[in-house]
N, C-alpha and C positions, 0 to 999 in steps of 0.2 A: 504493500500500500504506500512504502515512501513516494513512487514517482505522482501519487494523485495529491501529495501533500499542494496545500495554495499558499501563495502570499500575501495574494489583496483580494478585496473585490473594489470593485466602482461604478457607481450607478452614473447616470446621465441625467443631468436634470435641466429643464428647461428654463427660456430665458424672454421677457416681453420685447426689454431691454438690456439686451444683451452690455454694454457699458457699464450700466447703473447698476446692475447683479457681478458684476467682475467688479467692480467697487464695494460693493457691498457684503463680498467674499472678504475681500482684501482688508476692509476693514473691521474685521469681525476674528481676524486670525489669520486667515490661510494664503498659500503661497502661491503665484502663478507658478509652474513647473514646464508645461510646455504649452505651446499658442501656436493656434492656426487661426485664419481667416474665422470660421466657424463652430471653433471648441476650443476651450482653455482645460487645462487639467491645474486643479485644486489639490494643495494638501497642507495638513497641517499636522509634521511632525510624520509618521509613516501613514497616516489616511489620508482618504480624500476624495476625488472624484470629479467628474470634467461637465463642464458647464458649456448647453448648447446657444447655437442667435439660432434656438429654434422654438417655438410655441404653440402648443394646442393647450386651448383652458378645461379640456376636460384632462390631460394628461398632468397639467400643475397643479390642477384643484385635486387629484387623487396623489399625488406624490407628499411619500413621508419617508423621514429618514430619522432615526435614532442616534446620539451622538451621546458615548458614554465620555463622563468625564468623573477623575481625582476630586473634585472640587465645587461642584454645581454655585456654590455662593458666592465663588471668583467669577463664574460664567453668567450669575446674575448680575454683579457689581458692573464685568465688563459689557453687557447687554447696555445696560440701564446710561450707563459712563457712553454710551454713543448719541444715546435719542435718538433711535432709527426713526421713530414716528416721524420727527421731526425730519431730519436728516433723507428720507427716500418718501415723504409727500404723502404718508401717513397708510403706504400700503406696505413696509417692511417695520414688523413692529415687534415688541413680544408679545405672545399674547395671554401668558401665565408666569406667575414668579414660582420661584420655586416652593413645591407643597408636597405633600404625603399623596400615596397613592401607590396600589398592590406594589408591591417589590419595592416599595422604597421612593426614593424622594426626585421630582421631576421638572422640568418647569418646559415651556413652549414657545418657539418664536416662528414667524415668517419672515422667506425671504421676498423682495421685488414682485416675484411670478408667483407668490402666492403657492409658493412647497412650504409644506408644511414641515417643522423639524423639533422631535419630542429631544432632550436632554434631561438625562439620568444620571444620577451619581453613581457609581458601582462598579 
């Protein structure tokens, strides 16, 4: 079974405005790593994942991603320390602080396209 071992995965997530969500990555943590015309690849630290200039709203409106983290209270302080509302025109927001909930402690934000992203301590 070593050869079916993995290293990553990476999902593809869409983009309205493809600029404004490549800023909105970027200031939120993560790193451009490689660029095309049409797809940025995201990472922050060994995850990550590559950001399309591509848009369907039923594909953004069903997309979620879970992002474990050390620390959920640092990833609220540094949510809050941006003022997404503010900062992306009140549609990149959080949209829960962090709280209780099965397995442990969670909080929620959107980006730009409206993906949804749960973060978890653990």
């Amino acid at each position: 079974m070593n050869q079916l071992r993995i290293k990553n995965v990476m999902a593809f997530l869409p983009s309205t405005d493809f600029q404004s969500s490549s800023r909105f990555y970027e200031d939120i943590g993560f790193t451009k790593t490689i660029a095309t015309d049409e797809a940025v690849q995201f990472l922050l630290g060994d995850y990550g994942f590559w950001l399309q200039d591509y848009y369907v709203e039923e594909w953004a409106a069903n997309t979620m991603l879970c992002l474990y983290v050390e620390d959920i209270q640092a990833w609220a302080r540094h949510l809050d320390s941006l003022d997404l509302l503010q900062r992306y025109g009140g549609v990149a927001k959080v949209l829960s602080p962090p709280h209780a909930q099965e397995g442990g402690i969670m909080m929620q934000f959107c980006d730009p396209a409206g993906v949804l992203w749960h973060v978890r301590e653990g």
